[in-house]
VEXDREN-2710 file (C-alpha; in Angstrom, 1 decimal):
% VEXDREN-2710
k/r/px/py/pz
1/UNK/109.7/132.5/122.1
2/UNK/111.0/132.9/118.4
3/UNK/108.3/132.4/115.1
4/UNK/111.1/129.3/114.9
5/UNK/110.7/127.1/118.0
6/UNK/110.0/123.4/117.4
7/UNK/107.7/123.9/120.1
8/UNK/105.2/126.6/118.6
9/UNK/105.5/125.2/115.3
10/UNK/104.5/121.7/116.3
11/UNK/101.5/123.6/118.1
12/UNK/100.5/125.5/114.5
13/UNK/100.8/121.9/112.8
14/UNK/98.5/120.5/115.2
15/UNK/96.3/123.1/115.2
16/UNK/96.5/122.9/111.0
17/UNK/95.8/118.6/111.4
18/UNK/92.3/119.6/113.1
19/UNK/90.7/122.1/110.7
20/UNK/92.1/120.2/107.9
21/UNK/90.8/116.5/109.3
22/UNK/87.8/118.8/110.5
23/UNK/86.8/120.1/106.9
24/UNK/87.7/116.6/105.2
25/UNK/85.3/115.1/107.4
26/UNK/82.8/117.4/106.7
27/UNK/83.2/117.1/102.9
28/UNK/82.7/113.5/103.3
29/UNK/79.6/114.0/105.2
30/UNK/78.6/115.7/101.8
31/UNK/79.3/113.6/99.4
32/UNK/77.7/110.1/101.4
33/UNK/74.8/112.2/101.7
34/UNK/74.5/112.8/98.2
35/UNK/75.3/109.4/97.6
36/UNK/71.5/108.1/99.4
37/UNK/70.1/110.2/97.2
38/UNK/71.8/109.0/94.1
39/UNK/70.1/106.7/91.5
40/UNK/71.5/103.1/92.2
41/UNK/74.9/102.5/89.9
42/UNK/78.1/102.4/89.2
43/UNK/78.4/106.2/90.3
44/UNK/76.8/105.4/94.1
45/UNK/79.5/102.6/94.8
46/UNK/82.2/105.1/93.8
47/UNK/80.7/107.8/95.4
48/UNK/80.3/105.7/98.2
49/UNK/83.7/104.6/98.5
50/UNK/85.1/108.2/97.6
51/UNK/83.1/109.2/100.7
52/UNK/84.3/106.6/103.3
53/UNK/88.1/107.4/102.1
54/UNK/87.4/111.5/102.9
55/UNK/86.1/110.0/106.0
56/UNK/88.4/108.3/107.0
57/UNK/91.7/110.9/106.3
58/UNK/89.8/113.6/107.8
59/UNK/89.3/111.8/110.7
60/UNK/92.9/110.8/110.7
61/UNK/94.1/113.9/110.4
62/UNK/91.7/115.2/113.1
63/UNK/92.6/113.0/115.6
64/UNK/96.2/113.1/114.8
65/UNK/96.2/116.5/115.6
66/UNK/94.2/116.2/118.7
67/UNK/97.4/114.0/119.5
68/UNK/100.2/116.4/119.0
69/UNK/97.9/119.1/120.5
70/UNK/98.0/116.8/123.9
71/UNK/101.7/115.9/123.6
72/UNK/102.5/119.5/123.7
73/UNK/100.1/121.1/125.8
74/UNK/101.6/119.3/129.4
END
């Protein structure tokens, strides 16, 4: 199997979705738990919201890539 086949690329891009989605998820585990302890403001609702977005890419991305890894792994 060549560096080039569709196949073992897909299988690197997958495998590139779930660390990616896996760290985004974590840095948005970070910054909501900052945001608790965060004096109430203008700053917490962003934070907040910044947060929840991280979350839910990462979590996107991760389970996107769980997807392809499936799709190709039968």
């Amino acid at each position: 199997m060549s560096d080039q086949d569709p196949l073992n690329l897909a299988k690197r891009d997958s495998e590139a979705f779930l660390i990616l989605g896996a760290f985004l998820a974590f840095l948005a585990l970070v910054v909501l738990v900052a945001t608790v302890f965060q004096a109430p403001g203008h700053a917490r609702v962003v934070n907040c919201g910044a947060g929840l977005t991280l979350l839910l890419i990462g979590g996107g991305m991760a389970v996107w890539g769980r997807i392809l890894r499936r799709r190709f792994s039968k």
